[in-house]
C-alpha positions in Angstrom: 94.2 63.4 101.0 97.6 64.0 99.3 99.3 67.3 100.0 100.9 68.8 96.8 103.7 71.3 97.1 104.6 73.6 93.8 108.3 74.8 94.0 109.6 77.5 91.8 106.6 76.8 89.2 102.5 78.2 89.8 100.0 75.4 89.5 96.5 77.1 90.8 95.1 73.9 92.9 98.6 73.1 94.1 98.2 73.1 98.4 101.2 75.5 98.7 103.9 77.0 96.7 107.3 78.3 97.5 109.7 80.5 95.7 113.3 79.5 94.8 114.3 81.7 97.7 111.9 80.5 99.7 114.3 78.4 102.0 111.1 76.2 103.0 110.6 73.0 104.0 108.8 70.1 102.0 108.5 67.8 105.5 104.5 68.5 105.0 103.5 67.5 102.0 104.0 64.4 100.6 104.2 65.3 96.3 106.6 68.1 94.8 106.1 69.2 91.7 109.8 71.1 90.9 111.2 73.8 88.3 114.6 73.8 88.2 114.8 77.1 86.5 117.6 79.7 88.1 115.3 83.0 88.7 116.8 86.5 87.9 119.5 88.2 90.3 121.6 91.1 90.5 124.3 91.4 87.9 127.8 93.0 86.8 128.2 93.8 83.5 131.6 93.9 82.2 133.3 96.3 80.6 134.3 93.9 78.1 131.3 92.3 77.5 129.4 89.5 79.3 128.4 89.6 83.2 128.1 87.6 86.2 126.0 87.2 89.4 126.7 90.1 91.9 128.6 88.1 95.3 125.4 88.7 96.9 123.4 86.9 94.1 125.3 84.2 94.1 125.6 83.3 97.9 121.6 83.3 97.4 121.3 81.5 94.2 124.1 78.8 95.8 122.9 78.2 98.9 118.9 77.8 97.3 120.3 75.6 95.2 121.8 73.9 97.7 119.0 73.6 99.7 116.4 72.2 97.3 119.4 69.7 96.5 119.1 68.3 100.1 115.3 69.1 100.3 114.2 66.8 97.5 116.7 64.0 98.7 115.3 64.1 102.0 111.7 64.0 100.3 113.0 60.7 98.1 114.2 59.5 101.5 111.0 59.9 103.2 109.2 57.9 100.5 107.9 60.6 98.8 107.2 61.6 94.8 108.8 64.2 93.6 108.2 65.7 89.6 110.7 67.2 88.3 109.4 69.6 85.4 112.4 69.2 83.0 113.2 72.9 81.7 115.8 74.2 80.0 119.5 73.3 80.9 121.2 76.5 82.2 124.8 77.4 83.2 125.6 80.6 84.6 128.6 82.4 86.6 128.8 84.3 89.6 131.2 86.6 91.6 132.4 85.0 94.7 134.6 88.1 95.8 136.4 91.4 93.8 139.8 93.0 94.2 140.3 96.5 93.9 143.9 97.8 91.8 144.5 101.2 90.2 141.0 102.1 89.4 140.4 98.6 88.2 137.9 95.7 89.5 138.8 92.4 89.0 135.9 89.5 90.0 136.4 85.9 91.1 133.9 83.2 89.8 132.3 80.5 90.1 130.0 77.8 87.6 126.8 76.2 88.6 123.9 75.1 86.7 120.2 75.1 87.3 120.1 70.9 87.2 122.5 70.9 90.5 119.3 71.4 92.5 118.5 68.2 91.4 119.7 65.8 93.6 120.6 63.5 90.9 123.2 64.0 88.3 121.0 63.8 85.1 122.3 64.3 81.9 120.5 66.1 79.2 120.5 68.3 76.5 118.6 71.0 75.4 116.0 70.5 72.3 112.4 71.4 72.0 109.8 69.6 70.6 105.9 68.8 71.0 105.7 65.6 70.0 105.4 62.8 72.5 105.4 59.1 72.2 103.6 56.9 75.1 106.9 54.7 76.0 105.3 52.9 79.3 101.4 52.5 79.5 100.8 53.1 82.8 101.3 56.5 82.0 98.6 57.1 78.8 95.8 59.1 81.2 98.5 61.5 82.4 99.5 61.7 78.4 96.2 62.5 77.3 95.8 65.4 80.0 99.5 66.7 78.9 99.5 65.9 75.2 98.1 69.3 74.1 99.7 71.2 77.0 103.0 70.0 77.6 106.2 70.0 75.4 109.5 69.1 75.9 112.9 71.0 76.3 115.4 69.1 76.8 116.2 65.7 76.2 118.0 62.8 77.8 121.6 62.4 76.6 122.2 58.7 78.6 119.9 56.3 80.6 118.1 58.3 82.8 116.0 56.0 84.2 112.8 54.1 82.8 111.3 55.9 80.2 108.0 57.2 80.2 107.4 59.8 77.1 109.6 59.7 74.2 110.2 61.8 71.5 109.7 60.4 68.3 113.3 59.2 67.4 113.2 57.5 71.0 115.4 59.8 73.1 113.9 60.1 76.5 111.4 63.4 77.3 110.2 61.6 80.5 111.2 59.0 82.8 111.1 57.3 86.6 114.0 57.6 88.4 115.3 55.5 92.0 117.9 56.4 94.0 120.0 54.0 96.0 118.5 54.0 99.9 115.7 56.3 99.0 112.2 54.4 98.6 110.6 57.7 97.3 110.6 57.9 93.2 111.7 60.8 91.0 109.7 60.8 88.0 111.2 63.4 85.4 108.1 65.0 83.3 107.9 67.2 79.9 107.6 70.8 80.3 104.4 72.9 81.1 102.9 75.7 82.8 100.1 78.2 83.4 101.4 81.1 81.6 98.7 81.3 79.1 96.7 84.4 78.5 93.1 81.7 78.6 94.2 81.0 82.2 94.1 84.4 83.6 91.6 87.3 83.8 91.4 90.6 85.9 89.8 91.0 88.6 88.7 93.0 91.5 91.4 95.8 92.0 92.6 94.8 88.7 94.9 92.0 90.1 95.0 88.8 87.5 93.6 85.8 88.9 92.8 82.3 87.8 90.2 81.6 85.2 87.8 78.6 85.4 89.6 76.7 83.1 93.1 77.4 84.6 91.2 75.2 88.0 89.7 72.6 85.9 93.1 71.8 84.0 95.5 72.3 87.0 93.2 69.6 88.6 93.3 67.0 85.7 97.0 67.2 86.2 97.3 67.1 89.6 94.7 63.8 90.0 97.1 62.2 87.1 100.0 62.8 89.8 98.3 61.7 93.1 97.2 58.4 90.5 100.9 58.5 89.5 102.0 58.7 93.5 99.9 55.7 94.2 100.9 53.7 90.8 104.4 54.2 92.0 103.9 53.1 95.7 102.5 49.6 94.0 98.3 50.4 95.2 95.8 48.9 94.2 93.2 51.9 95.1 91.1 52.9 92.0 92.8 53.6 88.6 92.5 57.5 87.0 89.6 57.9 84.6 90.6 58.0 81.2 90.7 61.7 79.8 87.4 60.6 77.4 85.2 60.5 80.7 85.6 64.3 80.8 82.6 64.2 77.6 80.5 62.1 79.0 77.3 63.0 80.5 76.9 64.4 83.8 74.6 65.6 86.9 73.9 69.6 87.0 74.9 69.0 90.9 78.2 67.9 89.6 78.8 70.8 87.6 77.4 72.7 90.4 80.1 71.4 92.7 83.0 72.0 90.0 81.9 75.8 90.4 82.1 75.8 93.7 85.5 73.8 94.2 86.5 76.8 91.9 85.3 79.6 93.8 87.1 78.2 96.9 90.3 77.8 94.7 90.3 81.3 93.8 89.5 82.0 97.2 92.4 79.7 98.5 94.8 81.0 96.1 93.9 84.7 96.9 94.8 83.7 101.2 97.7 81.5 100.0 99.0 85.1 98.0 97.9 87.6 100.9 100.1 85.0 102.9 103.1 85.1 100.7 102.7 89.3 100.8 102.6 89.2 104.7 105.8 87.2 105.0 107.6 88.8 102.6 106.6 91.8 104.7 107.2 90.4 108.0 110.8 89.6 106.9 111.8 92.8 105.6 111.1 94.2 109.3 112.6 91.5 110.9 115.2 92.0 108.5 116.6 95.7 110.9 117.5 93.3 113.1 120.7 92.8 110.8 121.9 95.9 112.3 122.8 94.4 115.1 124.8 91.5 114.7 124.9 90.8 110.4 127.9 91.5 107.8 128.5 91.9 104.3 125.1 92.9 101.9 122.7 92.1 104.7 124.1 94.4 107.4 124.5 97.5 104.4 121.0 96.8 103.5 119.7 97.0 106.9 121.6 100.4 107.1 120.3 101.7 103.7 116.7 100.6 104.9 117.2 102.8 108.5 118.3 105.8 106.1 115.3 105.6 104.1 113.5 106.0 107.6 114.8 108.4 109.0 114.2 110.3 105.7 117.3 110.2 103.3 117.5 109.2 99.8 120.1 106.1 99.1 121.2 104.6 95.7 124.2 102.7 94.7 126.2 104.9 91.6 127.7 102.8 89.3 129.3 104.7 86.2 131.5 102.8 84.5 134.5 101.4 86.6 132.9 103.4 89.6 131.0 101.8 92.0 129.9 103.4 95.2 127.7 101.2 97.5 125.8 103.9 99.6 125.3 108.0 97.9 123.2 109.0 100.5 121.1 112.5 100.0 119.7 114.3 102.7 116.3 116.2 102.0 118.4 119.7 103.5 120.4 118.9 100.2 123.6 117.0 101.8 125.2 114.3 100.3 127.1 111.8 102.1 129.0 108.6 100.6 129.0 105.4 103.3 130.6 102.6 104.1 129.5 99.3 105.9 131.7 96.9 108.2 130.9 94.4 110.1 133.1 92.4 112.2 132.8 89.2 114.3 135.3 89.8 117.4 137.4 92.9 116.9 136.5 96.9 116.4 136.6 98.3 113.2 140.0 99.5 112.1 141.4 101.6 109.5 141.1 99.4 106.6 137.8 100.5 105.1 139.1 103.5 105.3 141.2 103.3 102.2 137.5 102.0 99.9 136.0 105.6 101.3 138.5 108.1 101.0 138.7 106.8 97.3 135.1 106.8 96.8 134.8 110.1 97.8 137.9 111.3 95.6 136.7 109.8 92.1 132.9 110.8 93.1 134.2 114.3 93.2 136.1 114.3 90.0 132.7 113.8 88.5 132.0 117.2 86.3 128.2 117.2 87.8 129.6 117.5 91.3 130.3 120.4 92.7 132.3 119.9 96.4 133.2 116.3 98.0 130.6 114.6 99.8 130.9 113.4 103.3 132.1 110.4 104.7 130.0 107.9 106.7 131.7 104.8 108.0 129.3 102.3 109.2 130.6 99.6 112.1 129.2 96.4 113.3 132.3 95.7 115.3 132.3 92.5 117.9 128.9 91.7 116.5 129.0 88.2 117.9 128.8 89.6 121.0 125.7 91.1 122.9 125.8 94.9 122.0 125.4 95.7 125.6 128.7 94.0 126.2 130.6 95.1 123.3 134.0 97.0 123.6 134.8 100.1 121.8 133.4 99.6 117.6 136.1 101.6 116.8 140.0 101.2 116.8 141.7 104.2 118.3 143.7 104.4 114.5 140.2 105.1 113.3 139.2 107.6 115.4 142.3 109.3 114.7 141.4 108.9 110.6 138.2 110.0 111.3 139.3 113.4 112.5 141.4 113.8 109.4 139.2 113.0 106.9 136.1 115.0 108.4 134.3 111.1 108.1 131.3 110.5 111.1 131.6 106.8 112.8 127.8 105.6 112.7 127.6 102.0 115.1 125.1 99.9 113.7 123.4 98.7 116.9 122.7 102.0 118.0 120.7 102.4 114.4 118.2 99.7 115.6 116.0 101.3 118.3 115.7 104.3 115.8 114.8 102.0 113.2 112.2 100.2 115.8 111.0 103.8 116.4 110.4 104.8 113.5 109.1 101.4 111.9 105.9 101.8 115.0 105.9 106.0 114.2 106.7 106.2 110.9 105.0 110.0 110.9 107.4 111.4 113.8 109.0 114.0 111.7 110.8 115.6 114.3 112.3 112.4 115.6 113.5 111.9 112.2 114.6 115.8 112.5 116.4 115.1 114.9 118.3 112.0 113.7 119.2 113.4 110.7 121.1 116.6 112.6 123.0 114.0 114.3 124.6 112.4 111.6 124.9 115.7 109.9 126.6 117.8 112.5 129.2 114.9 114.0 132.9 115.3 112.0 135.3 113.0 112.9 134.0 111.2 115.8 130.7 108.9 116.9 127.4 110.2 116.0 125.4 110.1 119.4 121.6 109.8 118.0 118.7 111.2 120.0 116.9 108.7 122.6 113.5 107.3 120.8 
């Protein structure tokens, strides 16, 4: 029994499916049916016009692309079939890192496209179109099943391969692709998914499901792959029926059985998405762990995640030029502006120092705001190291700063056992009490949080 993995696309009888995000493996299945699309992420408009991926968006959408990249070679490798649902060719831009100058943020970028996940150079052009000529016989049961579902959206702009569909002037829509050293084939189909209001209906709890028909179609096209897997392996098992056999005749058990096989496909796909849920779940707890030895956007949002906790409010404010990573509001009315640090094998010195005292300043000219907010500097310092063995987090120059500007030092590891706390009592209001006074109360030195 083939195993059939749908990445980045839904296909209801598919045996898994993983997001773009995902970062899974395809080592145990042997087909992959493949999107390239580039999902949404966080973005920075400019004040000019146009925008780009936030640099937290793009290290995510890079390295997934990366990843599929090398997953789907090592699938060809290992002699396995991959589809490639040919969508729409996309380029987009992302921000790799910023510079701050006189009240102005400039943003360095980089170029990718959604076909770099493909780990194939492939050259097409974007054109749509519904029409498809048969171009390699083999292929006529899997063009029956498609013919009124598919439709193409790009086309190929050089030989990519042997062609399968066409459309009607001849340009490829379709095609089987090999790679030097890789046995596995990479067969390059027309467009199509389940996003058609006949192939969902609401259920119990009012959550959309799969209809009958959404089953019955998803496994036409899935058989034509598995025959398609085989075809291309050179068997000589049993051929697809043609798509006319689905008007013939047939015994009431059979029809019985097609009920049932969709009953457990509902079933299946309602486990598969109570799966999905419960790691997603599972890896935004793990995900407080960051506090204790991440960086960059995954330490801050393991910090803004504590906050919410222990009971505050946090938002990013962006207003024009102005961009303040952490406003945090306390439910006594305070309002505190952070800062997040981390660093791999030194204490945190003076220099974020500078990005706070001027978020604080231009937050205060704001007409709405009525007195300066305080200062939080958050520190991950030495966070290579074990946080039991960690030297001071803080260089004695920030200290010093942190008397001056009123600012409380917050260390990140000693966030986590509050976090771990409150995550297994998430009802202990005086705990949260009681870390919130702490944060409040210290000015210009180390907040010392109550034991859980």
């Amino acid at each position: 029994m083939k195993s059939i993995v749908a990445v980045n696309t839904n296909i209801p009888s598919a045996d898994q499916h993983f997001d773009f995000f995902s970062g899974a493996s395809l080592r145990d299945h042997d087909i992959v049916v493949f999107d390239p699309v580039l999902p949404y992420g966080d973005r920075i408009q400019f004040t000019g016009g146009g925008s780009c991926l936030t640099v937290e968006a793009t290290a995510g959408m890079v390295k997934a692309i990366s990843h599929w990249a090398s997953e789907l070679r090592n699938a060809l490798k290992a002699n396995k079939t991959v589809f490639v649902l040919l969508n729409e060719y996309m380029e987009d831009q992302g921000a790799t890192g910023s510079t701050y100058d006189r009240k102005q943020r400039t943003y360095s970028t980089r170029n990718f496209s959604n076909y770099q996940a493909i780990p194939v150079k492939i050259q097409v052009q974007n054109a749509r179109g519904e029409k498809m000529v048969v171009a390699n016989s083999a292929y006529r049961p899997l063009y029956e099943v498609l013919k009124d579902f598919a439709h193409y959206r790009v086309i190929a702009t050089s030989g990519n391969g042997e062609k399968i569909f066409t459309a009607r002037d001849g340009s490829a829509i379709a095609s089987l692709m090999r790679l030097d050293g890789h046995p596995g084939a990479l067969i390059l189909l027309p467009y199509f998914d389940f996003d058609e209001p006949d192939f969902t209906e609401t259920g119990e709890d009012d959550e959309e499901i799969w209809t009958t028909a959404a089953f019955q179609k998803s496994r036409a096209i899935l058989g034509q792959l598995v025959a398609i897997d085989k075809h291309v392996r050179g068997s000589t098992e049993r051929a697809p029926p043609p798509q006319w056999t689905e008007d013939i005749a047939t015994p009431q058990l059979l029809r019985t059985m097609d009920d049932r096989l969709a009953l457990l496909d509902q079933k299946l796909s309602e486990l598969r998405a109570e799966q999905v849920e419960q790691v997603e779940n599972r890896t935004a707890v793990a995900g407080y762990a960051h506090l204790l030895y991440e960086t960059g956007r995954p330490l801050e949002q393991a910090v803004e995640n504590t906050l919410r906790l222990m009971g505050y409010g946090v938002e990013t404010l962006r207003i024009g030029e102005l961009e303040i990573d952490h406003v945090i509001q306390g439910p006594g009315g305070i309002r505190m502006i952070g800062e997040t640090e981390g660093k791999d094998n030194s204490a945190i010195d003076i220099s974020k120092f500078r990005q706070l005292e001027s978020n604080i300043g231009e937050d205060f000219e704001r007409e709405e705001v009525e007195a300066p907010a305080k200062g939080v500097l958050f520190g991950n310092g030495f966070r290579l190291t074990p946080p039991a063995q960690r030297a001071d987090q803080f260089t004695q120059k920030s200290l010093i700063n942190a008397k001056r500007l009123s600012v409380a030092l917050v260390r990140t590891a000693d966030l986590y056992p509050l976090a771990v706390h409150l995550i297994d009592h998430p009802d202990d209001e005086a705990f949260k009490l009681a870390c919130r006074s702490a944060l409040e109360e210290t000015v210009g030195s180390i907040v010392e949080f109550p034991k859980p």
